[in-house]
Every structure is written in structure tokens, then in C-alpha cells.
Backbone as XML, in Angstrom:
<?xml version="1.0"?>
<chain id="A" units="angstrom">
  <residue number="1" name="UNK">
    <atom name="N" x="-50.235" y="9.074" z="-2.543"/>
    <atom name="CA" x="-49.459" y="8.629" z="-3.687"/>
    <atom name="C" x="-47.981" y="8.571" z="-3.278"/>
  </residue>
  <residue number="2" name="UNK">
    <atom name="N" x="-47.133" y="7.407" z="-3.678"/>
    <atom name="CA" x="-46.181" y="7.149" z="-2.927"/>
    <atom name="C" x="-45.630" y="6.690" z="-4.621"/>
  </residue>
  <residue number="3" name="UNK">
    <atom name="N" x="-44.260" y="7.392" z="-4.512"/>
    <atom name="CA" x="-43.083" y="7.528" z="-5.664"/>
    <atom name="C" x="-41.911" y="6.523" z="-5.382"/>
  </residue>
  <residue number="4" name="UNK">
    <atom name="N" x="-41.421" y="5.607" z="-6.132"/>
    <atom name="CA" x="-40.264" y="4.576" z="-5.300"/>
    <atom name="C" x="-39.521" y="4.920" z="-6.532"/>
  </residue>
  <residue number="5" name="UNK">
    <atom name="N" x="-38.111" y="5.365" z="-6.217"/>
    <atom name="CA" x="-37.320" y="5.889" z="-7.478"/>
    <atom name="C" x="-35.621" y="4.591" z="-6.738"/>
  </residue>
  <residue number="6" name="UNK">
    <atom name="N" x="-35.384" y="3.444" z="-7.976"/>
    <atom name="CA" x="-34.329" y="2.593" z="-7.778"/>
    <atom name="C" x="-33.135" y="3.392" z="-8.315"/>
  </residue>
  <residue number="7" name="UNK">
    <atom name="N" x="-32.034" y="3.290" z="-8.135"/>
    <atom name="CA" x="-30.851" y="3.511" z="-8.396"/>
    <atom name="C" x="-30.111" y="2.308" z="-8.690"/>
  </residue>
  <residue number="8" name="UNK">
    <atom name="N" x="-29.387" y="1.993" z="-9.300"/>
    <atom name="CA" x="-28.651" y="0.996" z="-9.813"/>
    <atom name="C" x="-26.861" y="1.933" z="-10.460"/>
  </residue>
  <residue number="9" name="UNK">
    <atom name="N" x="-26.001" y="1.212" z="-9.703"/>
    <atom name="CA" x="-24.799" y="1.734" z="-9.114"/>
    <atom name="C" x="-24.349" y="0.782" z="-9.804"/>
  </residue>
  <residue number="10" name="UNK">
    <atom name="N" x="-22.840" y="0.935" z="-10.939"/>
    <atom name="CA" x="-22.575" y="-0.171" z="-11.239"/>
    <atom name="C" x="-20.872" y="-0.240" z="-10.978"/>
  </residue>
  <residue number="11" name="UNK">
    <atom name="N" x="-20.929" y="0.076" z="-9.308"/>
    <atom name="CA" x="-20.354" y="-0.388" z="-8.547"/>
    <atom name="C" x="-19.779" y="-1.888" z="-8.423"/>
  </residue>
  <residue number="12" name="UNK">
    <atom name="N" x="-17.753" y="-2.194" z="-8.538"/>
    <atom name="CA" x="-17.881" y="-3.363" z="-8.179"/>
    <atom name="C" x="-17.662" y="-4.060" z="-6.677"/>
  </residue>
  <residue number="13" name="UNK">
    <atom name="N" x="-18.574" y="-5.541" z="-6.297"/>
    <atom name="CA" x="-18.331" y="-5.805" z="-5.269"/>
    <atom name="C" x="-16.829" y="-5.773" z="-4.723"/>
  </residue>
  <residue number="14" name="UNK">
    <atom name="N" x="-16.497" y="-5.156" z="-3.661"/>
    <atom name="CA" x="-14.784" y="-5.485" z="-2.717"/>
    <atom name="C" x="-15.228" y="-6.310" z="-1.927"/>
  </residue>
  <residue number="15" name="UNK">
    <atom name="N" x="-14.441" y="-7.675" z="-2.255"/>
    <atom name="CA" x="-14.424" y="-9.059" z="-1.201"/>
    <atom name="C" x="-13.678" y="-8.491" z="-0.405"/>
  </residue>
  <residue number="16" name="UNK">
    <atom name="N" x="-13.739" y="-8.176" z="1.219"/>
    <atom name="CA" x="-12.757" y="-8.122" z="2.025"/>
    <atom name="C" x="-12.778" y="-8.933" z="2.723"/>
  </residue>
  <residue number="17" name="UNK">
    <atom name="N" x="-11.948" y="-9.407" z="3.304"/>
    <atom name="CA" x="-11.397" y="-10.961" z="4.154"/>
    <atom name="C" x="-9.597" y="-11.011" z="4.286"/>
  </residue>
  <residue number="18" name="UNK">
    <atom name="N" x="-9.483" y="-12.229" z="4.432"/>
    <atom name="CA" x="-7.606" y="-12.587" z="4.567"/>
    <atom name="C" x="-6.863" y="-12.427" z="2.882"/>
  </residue>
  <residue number="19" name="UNK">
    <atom name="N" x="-7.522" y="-12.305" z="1.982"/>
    <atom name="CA" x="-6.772" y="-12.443" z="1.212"/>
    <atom name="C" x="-6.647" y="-10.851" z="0.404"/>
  </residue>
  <residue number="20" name="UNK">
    <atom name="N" x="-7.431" y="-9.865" z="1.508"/>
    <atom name="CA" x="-7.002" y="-8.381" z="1.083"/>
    <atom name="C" x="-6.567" y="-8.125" z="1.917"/>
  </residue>
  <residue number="21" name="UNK">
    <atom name="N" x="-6.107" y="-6.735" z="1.482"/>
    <atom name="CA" x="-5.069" y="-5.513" z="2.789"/>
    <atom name="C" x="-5.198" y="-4.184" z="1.764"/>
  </residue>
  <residue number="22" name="UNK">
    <atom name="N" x="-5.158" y="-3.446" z="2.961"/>
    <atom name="CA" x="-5.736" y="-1.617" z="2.405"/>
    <atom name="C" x="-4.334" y="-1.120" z="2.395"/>
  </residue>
  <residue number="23" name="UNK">
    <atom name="N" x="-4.404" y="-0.237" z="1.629"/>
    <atom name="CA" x="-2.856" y="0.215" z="1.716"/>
    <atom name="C" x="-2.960" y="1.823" z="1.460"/>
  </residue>
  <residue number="24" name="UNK">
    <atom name="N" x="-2.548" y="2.963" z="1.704"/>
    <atom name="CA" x="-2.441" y="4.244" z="1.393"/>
    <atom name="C" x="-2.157" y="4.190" z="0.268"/>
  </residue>
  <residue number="25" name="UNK">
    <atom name="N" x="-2.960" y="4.834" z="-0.978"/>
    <atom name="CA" x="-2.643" y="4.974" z="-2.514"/>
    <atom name="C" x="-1.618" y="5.779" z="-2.646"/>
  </residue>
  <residue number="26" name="UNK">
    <atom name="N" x="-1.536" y="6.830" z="-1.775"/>
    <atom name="CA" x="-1.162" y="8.511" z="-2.462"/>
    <atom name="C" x="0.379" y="7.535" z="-2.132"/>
  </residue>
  <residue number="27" name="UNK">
    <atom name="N" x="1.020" y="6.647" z="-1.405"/>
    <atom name="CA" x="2.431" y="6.004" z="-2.092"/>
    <atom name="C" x="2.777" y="5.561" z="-3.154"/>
  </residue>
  <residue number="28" name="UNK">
    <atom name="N" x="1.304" y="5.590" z="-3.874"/>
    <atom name="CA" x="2.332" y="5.421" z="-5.387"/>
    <atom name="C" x="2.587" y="6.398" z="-6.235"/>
  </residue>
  <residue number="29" name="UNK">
    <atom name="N" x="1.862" y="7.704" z="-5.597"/>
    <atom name="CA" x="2.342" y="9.020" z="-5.990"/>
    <atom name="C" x="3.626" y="9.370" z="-5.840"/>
  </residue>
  <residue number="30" name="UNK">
    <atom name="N" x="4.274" y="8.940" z="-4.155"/>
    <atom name="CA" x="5.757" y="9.388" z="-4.274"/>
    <atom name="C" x="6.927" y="8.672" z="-4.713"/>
  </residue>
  <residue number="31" name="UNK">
    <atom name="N" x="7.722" y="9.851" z="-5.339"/>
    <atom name="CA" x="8.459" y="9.049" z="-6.384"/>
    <atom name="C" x="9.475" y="8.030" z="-5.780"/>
  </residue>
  <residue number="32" name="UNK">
    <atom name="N" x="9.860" y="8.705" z="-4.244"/>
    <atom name="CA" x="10.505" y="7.425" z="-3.712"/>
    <atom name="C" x="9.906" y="6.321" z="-3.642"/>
  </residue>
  <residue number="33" name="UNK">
    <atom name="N" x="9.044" y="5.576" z="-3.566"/>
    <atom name="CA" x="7.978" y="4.881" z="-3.567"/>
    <atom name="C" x="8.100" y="4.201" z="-4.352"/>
  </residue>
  <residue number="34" name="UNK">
    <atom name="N" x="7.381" y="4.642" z="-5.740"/>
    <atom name="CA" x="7.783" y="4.245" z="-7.281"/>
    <atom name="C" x="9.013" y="3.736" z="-7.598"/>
  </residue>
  <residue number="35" name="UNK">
    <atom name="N" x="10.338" y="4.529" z="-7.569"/>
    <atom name="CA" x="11.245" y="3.756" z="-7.490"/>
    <atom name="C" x="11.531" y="2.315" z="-7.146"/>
  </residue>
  <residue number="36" name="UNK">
    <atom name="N" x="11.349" y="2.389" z="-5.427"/>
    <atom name="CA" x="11.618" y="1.280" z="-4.901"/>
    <atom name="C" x="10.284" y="0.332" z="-5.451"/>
  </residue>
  <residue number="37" name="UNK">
    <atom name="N" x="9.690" y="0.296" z="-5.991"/>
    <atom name="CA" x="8.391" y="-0.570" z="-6.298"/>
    <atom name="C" x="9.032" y="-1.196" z="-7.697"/>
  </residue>
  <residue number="38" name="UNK">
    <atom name="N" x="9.787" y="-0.381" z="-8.512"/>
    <atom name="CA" x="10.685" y="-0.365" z="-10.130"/>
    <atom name="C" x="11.375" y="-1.585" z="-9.674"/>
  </residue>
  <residue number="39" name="UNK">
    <atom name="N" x="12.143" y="-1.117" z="-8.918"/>
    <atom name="CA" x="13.270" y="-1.750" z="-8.419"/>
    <atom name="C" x="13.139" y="-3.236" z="-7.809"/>
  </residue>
  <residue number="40" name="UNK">
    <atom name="N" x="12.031" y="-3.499" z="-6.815"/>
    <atom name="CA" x="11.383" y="-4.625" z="-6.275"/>
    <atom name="C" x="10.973" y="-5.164" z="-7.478"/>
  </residue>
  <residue number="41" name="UNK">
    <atom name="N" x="9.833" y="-4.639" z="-8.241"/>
    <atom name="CA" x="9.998" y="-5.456" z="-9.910"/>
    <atom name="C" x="10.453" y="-6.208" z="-10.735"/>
  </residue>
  <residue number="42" name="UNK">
    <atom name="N" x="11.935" y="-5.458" z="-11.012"/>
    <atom name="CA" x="12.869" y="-6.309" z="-11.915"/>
    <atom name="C" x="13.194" y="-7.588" z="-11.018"/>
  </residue>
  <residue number="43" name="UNK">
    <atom name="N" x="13.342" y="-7.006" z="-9.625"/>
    <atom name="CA" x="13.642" y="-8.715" z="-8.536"/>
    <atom name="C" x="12.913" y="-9.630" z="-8.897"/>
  </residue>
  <residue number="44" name="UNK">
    <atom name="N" x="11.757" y="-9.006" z="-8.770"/>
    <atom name="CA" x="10.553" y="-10.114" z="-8.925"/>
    <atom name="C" x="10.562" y="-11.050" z="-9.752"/>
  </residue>
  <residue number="45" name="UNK">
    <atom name="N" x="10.577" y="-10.506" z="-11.273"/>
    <atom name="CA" x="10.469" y="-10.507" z="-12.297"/>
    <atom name="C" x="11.807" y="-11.714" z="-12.888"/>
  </residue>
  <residue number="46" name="UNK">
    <atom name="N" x="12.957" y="-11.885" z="-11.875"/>
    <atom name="CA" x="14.179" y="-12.712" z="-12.415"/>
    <atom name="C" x="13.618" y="-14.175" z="-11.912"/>
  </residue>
  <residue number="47" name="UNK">
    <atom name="N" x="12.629" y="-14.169" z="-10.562"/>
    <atom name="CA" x="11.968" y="-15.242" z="-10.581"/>
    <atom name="C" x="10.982" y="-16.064" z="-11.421"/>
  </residue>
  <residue number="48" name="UNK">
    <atom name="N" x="10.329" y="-15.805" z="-12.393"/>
    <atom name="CA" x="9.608" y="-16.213" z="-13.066"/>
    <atom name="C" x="9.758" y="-17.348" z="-13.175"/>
  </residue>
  <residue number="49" name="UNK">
    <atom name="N" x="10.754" y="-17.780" z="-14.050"/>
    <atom name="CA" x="11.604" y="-19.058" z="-14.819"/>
    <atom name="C" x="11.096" y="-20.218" z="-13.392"/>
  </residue>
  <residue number="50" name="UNK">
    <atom name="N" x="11.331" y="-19.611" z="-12.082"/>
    <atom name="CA" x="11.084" y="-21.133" z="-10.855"/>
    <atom name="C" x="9.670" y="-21.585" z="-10.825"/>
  </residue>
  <residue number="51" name="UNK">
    <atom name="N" x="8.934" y="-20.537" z="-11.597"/>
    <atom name="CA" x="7.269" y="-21.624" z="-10.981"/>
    <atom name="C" x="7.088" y="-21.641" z="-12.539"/>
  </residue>
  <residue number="52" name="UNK">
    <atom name="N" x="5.779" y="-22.277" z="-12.252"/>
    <atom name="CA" x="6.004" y="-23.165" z="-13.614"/>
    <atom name="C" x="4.822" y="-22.285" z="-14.573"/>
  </residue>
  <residue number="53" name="UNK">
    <atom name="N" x="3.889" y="-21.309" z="-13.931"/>
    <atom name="CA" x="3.481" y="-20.406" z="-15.161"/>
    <atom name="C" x="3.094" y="-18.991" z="-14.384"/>
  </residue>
  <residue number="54" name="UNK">
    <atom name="N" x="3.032" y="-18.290" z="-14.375"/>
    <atom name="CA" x="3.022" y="-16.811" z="-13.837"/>
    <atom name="C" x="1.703" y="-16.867" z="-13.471"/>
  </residue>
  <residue number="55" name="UNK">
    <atom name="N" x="0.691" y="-17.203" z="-13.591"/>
    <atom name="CA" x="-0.230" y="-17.231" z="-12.558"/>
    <atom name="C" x="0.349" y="-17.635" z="-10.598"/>
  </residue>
  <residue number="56" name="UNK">
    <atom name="N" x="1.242" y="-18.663" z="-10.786"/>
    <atom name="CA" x="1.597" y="-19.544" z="-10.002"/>
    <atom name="C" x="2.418" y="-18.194" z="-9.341"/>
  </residue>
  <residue number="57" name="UNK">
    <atom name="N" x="3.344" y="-17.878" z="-10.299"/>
    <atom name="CA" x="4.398" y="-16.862" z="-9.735"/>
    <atom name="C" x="3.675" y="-15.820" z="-8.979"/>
  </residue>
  <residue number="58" name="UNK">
    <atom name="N" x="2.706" y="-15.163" z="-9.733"/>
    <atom name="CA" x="1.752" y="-14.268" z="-8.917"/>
    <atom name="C" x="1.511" y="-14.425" z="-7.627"/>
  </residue>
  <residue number="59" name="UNK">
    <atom name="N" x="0.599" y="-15.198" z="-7.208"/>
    <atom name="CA" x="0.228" y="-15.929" z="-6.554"/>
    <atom name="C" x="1.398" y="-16.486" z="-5.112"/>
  </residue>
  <residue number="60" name="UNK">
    <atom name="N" x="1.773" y="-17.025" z="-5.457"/>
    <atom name="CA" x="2.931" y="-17.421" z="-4.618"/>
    <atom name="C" x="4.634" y="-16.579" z="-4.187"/>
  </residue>
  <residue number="61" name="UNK">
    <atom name="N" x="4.783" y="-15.887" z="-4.898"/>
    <atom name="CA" x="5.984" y="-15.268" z="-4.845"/>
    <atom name="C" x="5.807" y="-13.519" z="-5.004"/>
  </residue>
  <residue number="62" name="UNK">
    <atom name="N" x="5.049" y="-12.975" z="-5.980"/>
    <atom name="CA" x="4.529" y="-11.716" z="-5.718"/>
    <atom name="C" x="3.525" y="-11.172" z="-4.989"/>
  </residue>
  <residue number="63" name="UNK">
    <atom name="N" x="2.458" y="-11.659" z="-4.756"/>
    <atom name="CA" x="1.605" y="-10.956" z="-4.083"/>
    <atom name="C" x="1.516" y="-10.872" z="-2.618"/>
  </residue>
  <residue number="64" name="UNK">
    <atom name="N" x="2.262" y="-11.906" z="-2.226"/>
    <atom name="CA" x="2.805" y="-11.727" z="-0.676"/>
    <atom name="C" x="3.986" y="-10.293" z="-0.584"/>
  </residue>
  <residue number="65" name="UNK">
    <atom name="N" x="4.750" y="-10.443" z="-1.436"/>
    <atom name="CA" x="5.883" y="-9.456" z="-1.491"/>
    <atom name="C" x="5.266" y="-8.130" z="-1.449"/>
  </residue>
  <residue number="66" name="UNK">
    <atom name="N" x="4.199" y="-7.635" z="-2.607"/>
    <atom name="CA" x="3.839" y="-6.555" z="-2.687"/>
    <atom name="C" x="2.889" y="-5.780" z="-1.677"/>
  </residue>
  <residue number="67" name="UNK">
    <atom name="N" x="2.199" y="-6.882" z="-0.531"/>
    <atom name="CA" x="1.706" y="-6.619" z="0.379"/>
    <atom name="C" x="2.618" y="-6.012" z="1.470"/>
  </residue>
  <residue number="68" name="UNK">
    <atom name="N" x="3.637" y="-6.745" z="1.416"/>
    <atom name="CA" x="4.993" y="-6.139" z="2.918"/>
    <atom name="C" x="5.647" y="-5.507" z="2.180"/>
  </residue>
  <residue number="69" name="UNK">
    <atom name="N" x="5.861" y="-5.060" z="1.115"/>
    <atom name="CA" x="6.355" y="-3.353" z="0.403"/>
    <atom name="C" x="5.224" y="-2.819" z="0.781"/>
  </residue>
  <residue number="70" name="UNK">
    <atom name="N" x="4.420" y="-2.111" z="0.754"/>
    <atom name="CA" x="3.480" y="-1.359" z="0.999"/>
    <atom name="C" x="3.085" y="-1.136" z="2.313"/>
  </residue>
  <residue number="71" name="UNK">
    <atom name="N" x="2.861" y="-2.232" z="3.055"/>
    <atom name="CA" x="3.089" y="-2.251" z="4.125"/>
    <atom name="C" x="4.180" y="-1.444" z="4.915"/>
  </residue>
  <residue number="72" name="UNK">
    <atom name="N" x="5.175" y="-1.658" z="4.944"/>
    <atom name="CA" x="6.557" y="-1.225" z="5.150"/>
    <atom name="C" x="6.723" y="0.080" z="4.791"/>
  </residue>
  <residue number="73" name="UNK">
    <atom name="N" x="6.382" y="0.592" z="3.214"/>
    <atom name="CA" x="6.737" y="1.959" z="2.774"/>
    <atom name="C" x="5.613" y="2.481" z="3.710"/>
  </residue>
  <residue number="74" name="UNK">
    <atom name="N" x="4.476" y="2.656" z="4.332"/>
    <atom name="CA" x="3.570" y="3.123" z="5.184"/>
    <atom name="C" x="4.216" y="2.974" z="6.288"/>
  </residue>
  <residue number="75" name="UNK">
    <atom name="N" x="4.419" y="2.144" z="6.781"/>
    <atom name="CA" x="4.870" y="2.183" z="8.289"/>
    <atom name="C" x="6.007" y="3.261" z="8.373"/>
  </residue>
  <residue number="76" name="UNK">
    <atom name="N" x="6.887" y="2.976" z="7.218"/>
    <atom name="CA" x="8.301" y="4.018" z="7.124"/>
    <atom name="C" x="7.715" y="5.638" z="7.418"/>
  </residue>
  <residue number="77" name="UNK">
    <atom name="N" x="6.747" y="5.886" z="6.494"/>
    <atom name="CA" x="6.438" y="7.446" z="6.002"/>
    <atom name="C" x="5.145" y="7.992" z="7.069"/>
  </residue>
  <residue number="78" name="UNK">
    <atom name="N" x="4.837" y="7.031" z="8.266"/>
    <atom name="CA" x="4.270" y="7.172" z="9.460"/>
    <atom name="C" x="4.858" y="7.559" z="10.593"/>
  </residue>
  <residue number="79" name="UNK">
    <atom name="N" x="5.748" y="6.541" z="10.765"/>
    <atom name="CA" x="7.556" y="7.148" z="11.613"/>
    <atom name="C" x="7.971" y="7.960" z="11.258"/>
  </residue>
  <residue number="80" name="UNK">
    <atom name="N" x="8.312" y="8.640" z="10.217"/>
    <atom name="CA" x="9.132" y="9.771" z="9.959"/>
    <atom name="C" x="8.340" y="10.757" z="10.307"/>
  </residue>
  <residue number="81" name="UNK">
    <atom name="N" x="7.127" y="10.649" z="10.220"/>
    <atom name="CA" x="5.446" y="11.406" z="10.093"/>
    <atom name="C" x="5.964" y="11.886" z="11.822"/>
  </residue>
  <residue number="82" name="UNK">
    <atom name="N" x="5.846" y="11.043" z="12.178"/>
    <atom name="CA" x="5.592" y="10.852" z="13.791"/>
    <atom name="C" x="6.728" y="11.519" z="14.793"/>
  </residue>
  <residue number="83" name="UNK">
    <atom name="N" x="7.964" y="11.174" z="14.028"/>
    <atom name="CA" x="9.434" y="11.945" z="14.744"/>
    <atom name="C" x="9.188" y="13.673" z="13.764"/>
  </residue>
  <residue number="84" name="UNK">
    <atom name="N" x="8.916" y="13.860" z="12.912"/>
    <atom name="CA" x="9.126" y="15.058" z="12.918"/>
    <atom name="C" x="8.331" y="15.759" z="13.513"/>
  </residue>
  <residue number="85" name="UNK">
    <atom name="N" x="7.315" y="15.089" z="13.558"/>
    <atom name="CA" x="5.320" y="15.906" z="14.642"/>
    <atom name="C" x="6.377" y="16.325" z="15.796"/>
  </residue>
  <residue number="86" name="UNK">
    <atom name="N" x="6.744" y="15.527" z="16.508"/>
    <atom name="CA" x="7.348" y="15.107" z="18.033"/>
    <atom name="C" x="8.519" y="15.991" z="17.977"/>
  </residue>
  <residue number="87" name="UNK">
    <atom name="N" x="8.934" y="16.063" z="17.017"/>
    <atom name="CA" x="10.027" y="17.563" z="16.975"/>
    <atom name="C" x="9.762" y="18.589" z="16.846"/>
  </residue>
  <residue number="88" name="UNK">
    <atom name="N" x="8.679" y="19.050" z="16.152"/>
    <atom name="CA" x="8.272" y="20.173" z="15.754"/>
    <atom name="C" x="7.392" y="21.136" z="17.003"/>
  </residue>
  <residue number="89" name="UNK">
    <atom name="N" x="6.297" y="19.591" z="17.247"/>
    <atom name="CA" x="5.916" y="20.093" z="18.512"/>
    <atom name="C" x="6.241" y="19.740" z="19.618"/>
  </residue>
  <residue number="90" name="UNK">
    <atom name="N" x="7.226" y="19.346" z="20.180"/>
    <atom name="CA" x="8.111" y="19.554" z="21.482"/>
    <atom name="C" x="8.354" y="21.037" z="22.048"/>
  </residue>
  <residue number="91" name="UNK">
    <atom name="N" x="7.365" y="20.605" z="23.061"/>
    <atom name="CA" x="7.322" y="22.194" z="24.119"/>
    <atom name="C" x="8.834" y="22.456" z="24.685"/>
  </residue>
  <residue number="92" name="UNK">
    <atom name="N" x="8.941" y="23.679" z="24.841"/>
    <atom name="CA" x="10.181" y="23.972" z="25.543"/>
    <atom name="C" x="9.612" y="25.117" z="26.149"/>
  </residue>
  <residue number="93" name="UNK">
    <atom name="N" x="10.603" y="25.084" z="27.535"/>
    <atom name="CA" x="10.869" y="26.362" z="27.986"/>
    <atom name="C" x="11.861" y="27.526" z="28.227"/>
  </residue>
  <residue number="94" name="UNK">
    <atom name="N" x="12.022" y="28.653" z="28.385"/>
    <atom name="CA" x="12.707" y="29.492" z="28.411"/>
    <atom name="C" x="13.078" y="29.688" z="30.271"/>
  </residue>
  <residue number="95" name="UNK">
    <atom name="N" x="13.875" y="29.595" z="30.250"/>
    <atom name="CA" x="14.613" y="29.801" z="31.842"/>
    <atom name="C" x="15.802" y="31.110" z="32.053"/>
  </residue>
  <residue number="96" name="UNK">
    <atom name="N" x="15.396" y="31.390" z="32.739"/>
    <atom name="CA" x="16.140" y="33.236" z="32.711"/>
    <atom name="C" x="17.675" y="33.188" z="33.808"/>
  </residue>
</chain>
């Protein structure tokens, strides 16, 4: 006697391809982060008025942007990651 038990997950599909990018979440935890994301915003946001309906604006003028902020705030908080490792653990010796 053989038992077949389905699961049904109502999980949604992630298309991944060229038109995604992964980004570290826990940056929108830090508040420097947030800020500069506020701040990139209102920029954004003075463009509207040039395309002709905010889908368009989306699309063309923000979602490229918000990819190289994120981008960038990671790369930043990786380097800093990386020079303080490299300082901290930098061997030295004692010479008499």
C-alpha cells in the first residue's frame, strides 16, 4: 500500500533573467540607506512631468536608477566591510 500526499505551495513564480537583479534587503534596514533612497525619490519624482504617463516614467527613468542605487549602496557597505576586516585583521609583529 503506497500513500501519495500533494502539497500545493502558493508560492509566487520569480522570473529571473535580464530584467531582474538581487540586491541585499537588510539595506533598507539601514537608515543611511533609507535616507539616501528618500532623497533619490524626491529626484525622481521632479521627473515625472517628461514622460508622458508614469508607467513610462517607471520603466524608463526609475527602475534603471533604483537598480545602480542598490547596487552601489552594496558595493559601498562591502568596501568598508572589507577595509575594516583588513584592518582589524592585519598581523603584526613585535620586534625587541
Amino acid at each position: 500500500m503506497a500513500v501519495t500526499v500533494g502539497i500545493n505551495l502558493m508560492i509566487p513564480f520569480i522570473h529571473r533573467g535580464k530584467e531582474t537583479f538581487y540586491t541585499n534587503t537588510s539595506l533598507i534596514d539601514d537608515p543611511h540607506c533609507r535616507d539616501h533612497i528618500k532623497m533619490e525619490w524626491s529626484e525622481w519624482k521632479n521627473h515625472i512631468r517628461r514622460y508622458s504617463s508614469i508607467v513610462h516614467w517607471w520603466e524608463n527613468h526609475v527602475k534603471r536608477k533604483v537598480k545602480y542605487l542598490f547596487v552601489r549602496e552594496g558595493t559601498e557597505r562591502i568596501s568598508y566591510r572589507n577595509r575594516i576586516g583588513n584592518f582589524i585583521m592585519r598581523p603584526f609583529t613585535i620586534s625587541y
